[in-house]
C-alpha positions in Angstrom: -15.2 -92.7 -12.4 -15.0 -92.2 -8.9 -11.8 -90.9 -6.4 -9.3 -93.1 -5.1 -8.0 -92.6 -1.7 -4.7 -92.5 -4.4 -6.5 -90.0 -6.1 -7.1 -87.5 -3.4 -3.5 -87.9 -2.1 -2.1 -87.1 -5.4 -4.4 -83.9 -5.5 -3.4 -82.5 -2.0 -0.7 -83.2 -2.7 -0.5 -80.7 -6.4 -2.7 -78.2 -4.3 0.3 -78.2 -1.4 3.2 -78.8 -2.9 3.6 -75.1 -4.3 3.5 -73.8 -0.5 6.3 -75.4 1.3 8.9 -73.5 0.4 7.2 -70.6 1.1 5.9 -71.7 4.6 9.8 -73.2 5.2 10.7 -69.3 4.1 8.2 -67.4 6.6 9.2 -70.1 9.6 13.0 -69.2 9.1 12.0 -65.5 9.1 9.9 -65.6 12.5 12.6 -67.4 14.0 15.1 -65.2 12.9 13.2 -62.1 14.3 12.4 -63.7 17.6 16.1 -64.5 17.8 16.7 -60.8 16.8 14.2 -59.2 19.2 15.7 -62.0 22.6 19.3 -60.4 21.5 18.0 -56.8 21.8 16.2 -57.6 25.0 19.5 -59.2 26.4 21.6 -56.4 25.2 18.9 -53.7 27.2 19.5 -55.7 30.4 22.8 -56.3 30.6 23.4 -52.4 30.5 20.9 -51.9 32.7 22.6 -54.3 35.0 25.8 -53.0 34.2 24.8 -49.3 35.1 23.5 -50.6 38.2 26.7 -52.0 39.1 28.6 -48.6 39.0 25.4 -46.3 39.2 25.6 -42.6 37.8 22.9 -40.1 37.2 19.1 -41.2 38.3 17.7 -39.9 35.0 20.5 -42.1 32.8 18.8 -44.9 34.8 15.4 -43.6 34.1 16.3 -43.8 30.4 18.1 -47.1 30.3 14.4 -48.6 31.9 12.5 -47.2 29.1 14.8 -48.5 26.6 14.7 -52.1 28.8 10.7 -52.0 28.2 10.6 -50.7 24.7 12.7 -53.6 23.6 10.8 -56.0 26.0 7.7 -55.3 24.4 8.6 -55.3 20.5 9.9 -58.9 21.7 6.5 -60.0 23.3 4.7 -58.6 20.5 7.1 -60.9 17.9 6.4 -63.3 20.1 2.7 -63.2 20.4 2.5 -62.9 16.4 4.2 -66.0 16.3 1.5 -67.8 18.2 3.1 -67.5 21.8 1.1 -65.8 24.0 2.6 -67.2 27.8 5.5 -64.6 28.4 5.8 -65.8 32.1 8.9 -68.3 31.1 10.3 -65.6 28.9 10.3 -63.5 32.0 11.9 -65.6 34.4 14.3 -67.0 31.4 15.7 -62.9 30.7 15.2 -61.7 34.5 13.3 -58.9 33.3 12.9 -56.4 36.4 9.4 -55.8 37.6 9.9 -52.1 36.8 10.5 -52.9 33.3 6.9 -55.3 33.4 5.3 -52.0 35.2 6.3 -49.8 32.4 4.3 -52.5 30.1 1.1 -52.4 32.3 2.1 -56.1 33.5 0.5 -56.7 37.0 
């Protein structure tokens, strides 16, 4: 007896089903962590802008840019294992300083 088009639905269907919620789980958990990792990035910023503001020691500095590009590039990395590779909005979007993208090899 051959396969109806009804047939085949039904079956991808069974084979499919199972995954959803699982796939529904693992999207909610990328988005949280990129939600997570754009916080972090904001957080590093605004401190670096805020020491800017009122500046104090050159080597305070020195470590609040290193702690700027470390949280930068856990973010990118989230965001390239999540499929999105083009950081060039994300840059412009968070004003990340170009000494921050130096520190990440960014040219």
């Amino acid at each position: 007896m051959p396969l109806t088009a009804l047939d085949i639905a039904e079956l991808r269907q069974r084979l499919t089903s199972g995954f959803g919620s699982i796939e529904n789980e693992v999207l909610g958990e990328k988005a949280s962590s990129l939600g997570h990792h754009g916080r972090q990035v904001e957080n590093a910023i605004a401190a670096l802008h805020a020491f800017d503001a009122s500046p104090g020691a050159p080597e305070a500095r020195l470590a609040l840019v290193r702690t700027v590009a470390h949280e930068v590039w856990k973010f990118f990395v989230q965001r390239e294992m999540c499929g999105l590779r083009d950081q060039k909005e994300v840059i412009r979007i968070y004003r990340i300083p170009n000494e921050v993208l130096a520190r990440l090899g960014a040219m």
